[in-house]
VOGU-3710 file (C-alpha; in Angstrom, 3 decimals, decimal comma):
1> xxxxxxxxxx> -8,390/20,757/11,674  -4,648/20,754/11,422  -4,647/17,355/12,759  -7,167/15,941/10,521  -4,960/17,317/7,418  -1,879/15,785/8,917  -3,088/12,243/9,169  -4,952/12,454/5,440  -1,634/13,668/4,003  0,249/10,784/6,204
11> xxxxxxxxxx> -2,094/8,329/5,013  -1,943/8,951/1,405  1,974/9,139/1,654  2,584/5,981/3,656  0,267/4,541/0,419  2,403/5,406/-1,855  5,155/4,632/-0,078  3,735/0,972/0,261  3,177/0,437/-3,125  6,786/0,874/-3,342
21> xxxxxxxxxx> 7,781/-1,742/-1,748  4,745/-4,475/-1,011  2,566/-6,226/-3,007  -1,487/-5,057/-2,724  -1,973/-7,853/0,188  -0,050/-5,560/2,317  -3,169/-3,127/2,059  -5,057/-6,233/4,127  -3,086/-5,812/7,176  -1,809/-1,841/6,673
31> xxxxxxxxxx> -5,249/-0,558/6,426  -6,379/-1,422/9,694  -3,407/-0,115/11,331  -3,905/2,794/9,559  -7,377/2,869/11,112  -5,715/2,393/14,402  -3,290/4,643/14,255  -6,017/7,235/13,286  -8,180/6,649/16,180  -5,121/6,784/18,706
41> xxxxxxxxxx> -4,484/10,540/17,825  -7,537/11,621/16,878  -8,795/10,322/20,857  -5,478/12,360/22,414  -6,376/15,107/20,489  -9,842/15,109/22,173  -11,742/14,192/19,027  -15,455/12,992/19,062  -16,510/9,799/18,116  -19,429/11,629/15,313
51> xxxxxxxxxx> -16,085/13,629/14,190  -13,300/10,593/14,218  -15,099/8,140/12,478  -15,518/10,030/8,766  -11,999/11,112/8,969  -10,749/7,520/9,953  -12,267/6,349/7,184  -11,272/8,790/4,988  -8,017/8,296/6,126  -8,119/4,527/4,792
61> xxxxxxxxxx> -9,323/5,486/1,550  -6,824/8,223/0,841  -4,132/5,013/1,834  -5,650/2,708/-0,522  -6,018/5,195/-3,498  -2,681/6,495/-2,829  -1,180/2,925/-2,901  -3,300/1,944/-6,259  -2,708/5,186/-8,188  1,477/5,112/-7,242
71> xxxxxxxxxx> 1,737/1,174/-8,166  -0,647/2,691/-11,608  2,525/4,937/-12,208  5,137/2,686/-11,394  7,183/0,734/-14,716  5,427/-2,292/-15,420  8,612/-4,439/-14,216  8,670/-2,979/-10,893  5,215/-3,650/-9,909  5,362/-7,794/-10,954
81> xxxxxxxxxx> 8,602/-8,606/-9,627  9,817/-11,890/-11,067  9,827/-14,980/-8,881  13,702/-15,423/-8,073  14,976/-16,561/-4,841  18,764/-17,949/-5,256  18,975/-16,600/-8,935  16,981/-19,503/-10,777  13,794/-18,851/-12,184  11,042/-20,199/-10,536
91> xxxxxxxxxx> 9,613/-23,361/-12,598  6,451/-21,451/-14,109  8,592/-19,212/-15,582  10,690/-21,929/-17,271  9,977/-22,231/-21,137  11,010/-25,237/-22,943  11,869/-23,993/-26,345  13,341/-26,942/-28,930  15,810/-26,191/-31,488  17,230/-23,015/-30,358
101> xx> 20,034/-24,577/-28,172  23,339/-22,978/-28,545
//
């Protein structure tokens, strides 16, 4: 049981601390190593298949709801980060504005 709690509480951190950092396509290729990882320990820890599978999947959902509900919290700025790779604005964030030219 202690295991079971451990991996839902690493799950939902690791979420959160995703949403930190990566944009919500990193849940496409974190959630199944998530799964993964799940599976690995729960099968050294002598876990049954009828057992492994709810928690692996709860596992993944705790990950993705931790992810959405920290990147809900975050400042609005943080989560959209501007498009800026050598300190130039990317061209769709270019406004032509006439007349106000200093």
């Amino acid at each position: 049981m202690t295991i079971a709690l451990m991996l839902m509480a690493a799950s939902a951190l690791a979420g959160m601390a995703t949403s930190f950092v990566f944009s919500i396509w990193a849940l496409v290729l974190l959630s199944p190593l998530i799964a993964i990882f799940c599976a690995v320990v729960l099968h050294a820890h002598a876990f049954g298949v009828q057992d492994s599978v709810p928690l692996i999947a709860a596992c993944v959902a705790l990950y993705q709801m931790a992810y959405l509900v920290a990147a809900y919290l975050l400042p609005p700025g943080h989560v959209s980060r501007p498009r800026e790779t050598d300190g130039k604005p990317h061209k769709a964030g270019e406004q032509e504005i006439r007349g106000q030219h200093k």
